[in-house]
C-alpha positions in Angstrom: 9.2 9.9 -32.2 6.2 11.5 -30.5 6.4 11.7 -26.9 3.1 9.8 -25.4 1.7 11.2 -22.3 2.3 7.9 -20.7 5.6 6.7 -21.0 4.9 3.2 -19.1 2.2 0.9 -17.9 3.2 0.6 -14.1 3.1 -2.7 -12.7 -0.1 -3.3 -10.8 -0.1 -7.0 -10.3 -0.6 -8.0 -6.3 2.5 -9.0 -4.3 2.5 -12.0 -2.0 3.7 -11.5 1.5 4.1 -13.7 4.4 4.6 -12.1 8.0 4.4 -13.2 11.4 2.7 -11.1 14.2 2.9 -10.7 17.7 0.0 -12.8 19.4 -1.6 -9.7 20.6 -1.3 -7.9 17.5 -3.2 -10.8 15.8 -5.6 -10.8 18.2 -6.3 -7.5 18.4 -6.6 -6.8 14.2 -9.5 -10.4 14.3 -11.1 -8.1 17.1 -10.3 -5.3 14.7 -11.9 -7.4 11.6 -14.9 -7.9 13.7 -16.0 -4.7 14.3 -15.5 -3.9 10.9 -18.1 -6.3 9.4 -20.5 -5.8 12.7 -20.3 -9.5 13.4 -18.7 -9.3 16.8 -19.4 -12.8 18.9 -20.4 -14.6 15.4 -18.5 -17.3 13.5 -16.3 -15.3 10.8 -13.7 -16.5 8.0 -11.6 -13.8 10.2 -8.5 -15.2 8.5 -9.4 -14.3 5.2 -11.5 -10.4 5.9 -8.0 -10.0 7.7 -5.8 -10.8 4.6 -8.1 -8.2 3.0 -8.2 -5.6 6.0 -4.4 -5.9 6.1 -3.6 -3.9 3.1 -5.9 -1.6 3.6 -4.6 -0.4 6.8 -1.4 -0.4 5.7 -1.9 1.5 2.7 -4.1 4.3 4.9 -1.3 4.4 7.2 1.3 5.3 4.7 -1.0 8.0 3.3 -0.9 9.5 6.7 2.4 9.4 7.5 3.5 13.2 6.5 7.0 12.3 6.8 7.1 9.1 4.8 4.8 11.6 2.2 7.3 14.5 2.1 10.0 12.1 1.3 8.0 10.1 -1.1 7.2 13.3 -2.7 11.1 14.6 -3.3 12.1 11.4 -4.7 9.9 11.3 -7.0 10.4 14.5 -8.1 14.2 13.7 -8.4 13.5 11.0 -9.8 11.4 12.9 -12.7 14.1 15.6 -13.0 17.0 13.2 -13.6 14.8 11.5 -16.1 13.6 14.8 -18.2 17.1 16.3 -18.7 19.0 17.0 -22.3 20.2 14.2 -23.4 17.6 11.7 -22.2 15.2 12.2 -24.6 15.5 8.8 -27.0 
């Protein structure tokens, strides 16, 4: 069997999660959502541009993290080494 270049279609469908913050936290990421859009003092759907903003921040602070990177990185090279070896080929 030919080996395709991509050997799976990652899973990409969103992933619900509920979490409860700190009071000041959840003030301080609607402050945070406000400055974002430029409507500070206005009437906002905060709630929802947080739900969206939440993610985002999230996934920018992971990519900045160099330690959480450097480990990310070696497991998934380890992961690709155990997975290329003789005898795992189909």
């Amino acid at each position: 069997m030919t080996k395709l270049r991509i050997s799976a279609i990652p899973d990409s469908r969103p992933v619900k999660l509920t979490i409860e913050l700190p009071a000041e936290i959840h003030r301080d990421l609607l402050l945070y959502v406000e400055l974002v859009s430029g409507t500070v003092g206005e009437p906002t759907d905060a709630v929802t541009d947080a739900a969206r903003l939440v993610p985002l921040m999230v996934g920018r602070f992971m990519e900045t993290d160099r330690a959480f990177q450097k480990q990310r990185h070696s497991r998934v090279a380890r992961t690709k080494s155990a997975g290329s070896g003789p005898g795992n080929a189909p």
